[in-house]
C-alpha positions, 0 to 999 in steps of 0.5 A: 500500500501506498501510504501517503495519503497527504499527497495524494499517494505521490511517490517520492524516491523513498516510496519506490524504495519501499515499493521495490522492498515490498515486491521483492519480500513478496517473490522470495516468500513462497507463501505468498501467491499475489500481491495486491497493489493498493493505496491509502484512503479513498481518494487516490490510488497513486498520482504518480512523481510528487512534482511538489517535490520535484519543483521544490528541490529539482529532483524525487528526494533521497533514496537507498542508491542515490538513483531514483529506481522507478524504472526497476519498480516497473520491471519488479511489477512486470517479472515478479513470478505471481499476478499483481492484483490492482486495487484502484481505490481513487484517483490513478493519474501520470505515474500512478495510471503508469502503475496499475497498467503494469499490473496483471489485472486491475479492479477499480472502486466506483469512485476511481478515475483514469488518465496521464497528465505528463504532457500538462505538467512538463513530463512523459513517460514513454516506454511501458506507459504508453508503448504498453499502453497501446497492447492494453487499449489499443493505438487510438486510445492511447493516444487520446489518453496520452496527448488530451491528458482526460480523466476517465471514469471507472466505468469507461476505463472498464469500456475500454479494456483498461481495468478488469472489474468495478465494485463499490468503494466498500467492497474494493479490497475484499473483491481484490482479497477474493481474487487473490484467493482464487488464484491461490488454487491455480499452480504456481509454476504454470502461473509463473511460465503464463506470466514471463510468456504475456511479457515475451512479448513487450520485454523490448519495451523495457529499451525504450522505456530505458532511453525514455527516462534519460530522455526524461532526466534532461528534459525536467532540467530544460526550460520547458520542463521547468515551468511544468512543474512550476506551473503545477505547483504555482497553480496556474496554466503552463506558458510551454510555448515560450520555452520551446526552440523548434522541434 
């Protein structure tokens, strides 16, 4: 669980430290046979990077490496051997929509909504979340979901293929406890070799999402990628134009 509900469960560089630990307890245990996904309260699941801290002191915080490991979180979720169950409790916007399309399956509350927002705030995040994305929704959809930055509610994201199931707030981790139950029955082992062939297919993605994030690293630097986050913090509409020097 995400726990900072404060920030709208936001992460900082320690958070996905915490996230990597989690998820790597979770492989080496054999007890455990899935892991649910979730965050703290009831009105966001996770709003990706805190930008707040990121317009604050240019970077994510500190971390166990030194490195900012969102990269390995997104692999961990993908290779981690057992199905990683979304329970999608609010809001899941930018980093954190990034998140619970990595997970196996997702199951959202009715109050949960959907959508990107790094083309409004001076990020992207062009490897798994819109490259795999596009294997989830389909092109047009992802495009849409990407270039327009809408939120989309609970019962569209299910329209669209997004997310497995809808169930009201009150019943979301017991309906994501119930699914976990089940697939406790199944084998692991054929759960395991399911799972590395779903991802034979898009484990080239991982490449782009590599050069994506350096890519990333230089813009949040530039002019551009500075008044988006700025912009955010200050609450007001981002002038990108000015910043931008040709293409």
């Amino acid at each position: 669980m995400i726990n900072r509900p404060e920030r709208y469960n936001a992460f900082r560089a320690r958070t996905v430290d915490e996230l990597i630990k989690a998820f790597r307890l979770a492989w080496a245990d054999r007890r455990v046979q899935s892991v649910i996904l979730t965050g703290a309260g009831e009105k966001a699941f996770c709003t990706g990077g805190d930008v707040k801290q990121r317009a604050e002191t240019g970077d994510y915080g500190p971390s166990e490496s030194g490195m900012f490991e969102i990269g390995y979180l997104h692999k961990l979720i993908r290779d981690i051997p057992k199905p990683v169950i979304a329970a999608v409790n609010g809001v899941a916007v930018g980093g954190g929509h990034v998140l619970h399309v990595l997970c196996d399956v997702s199951i959202a509350s009715e109050s949960a909504r959907f959508g990107q927002a790094g083309p409004r705030v001076g990020s992207f995040d062009a490897g798994f979340g819109s490259a795999y994305l596009a294997r989830v929704v389909g092109e047009k959809r992802a495009r849409e979901i990407w270039f327009w930055c809408r939120m989309y509610s609970a019962h569209e994201a299910l329209a669209m293929g997004l997310i497995n199931k809808v169930v009201p707030q009150e019943e979301l981790l017991a309906e994501a406890k119930a699914w976990a139950v089940e697939v406790a029955d199944m084998s692991p082992t054929a759960i395991r070799f399911l799972k590395q062939s779903f991802n034979a297919d898009t484990d080239h993605q991982a490449g782009l999402s590599n050069m994506a994030m350096s890519a990333l690293d230089l813009f949040t630097a530039s002019p551009e990628g500075l008044e988006g986050a700025r912009a955010f913090a200050e609450k007001r509409k981002p002038a990108f134009n000015r910043h931008v020097h040709g293409h």
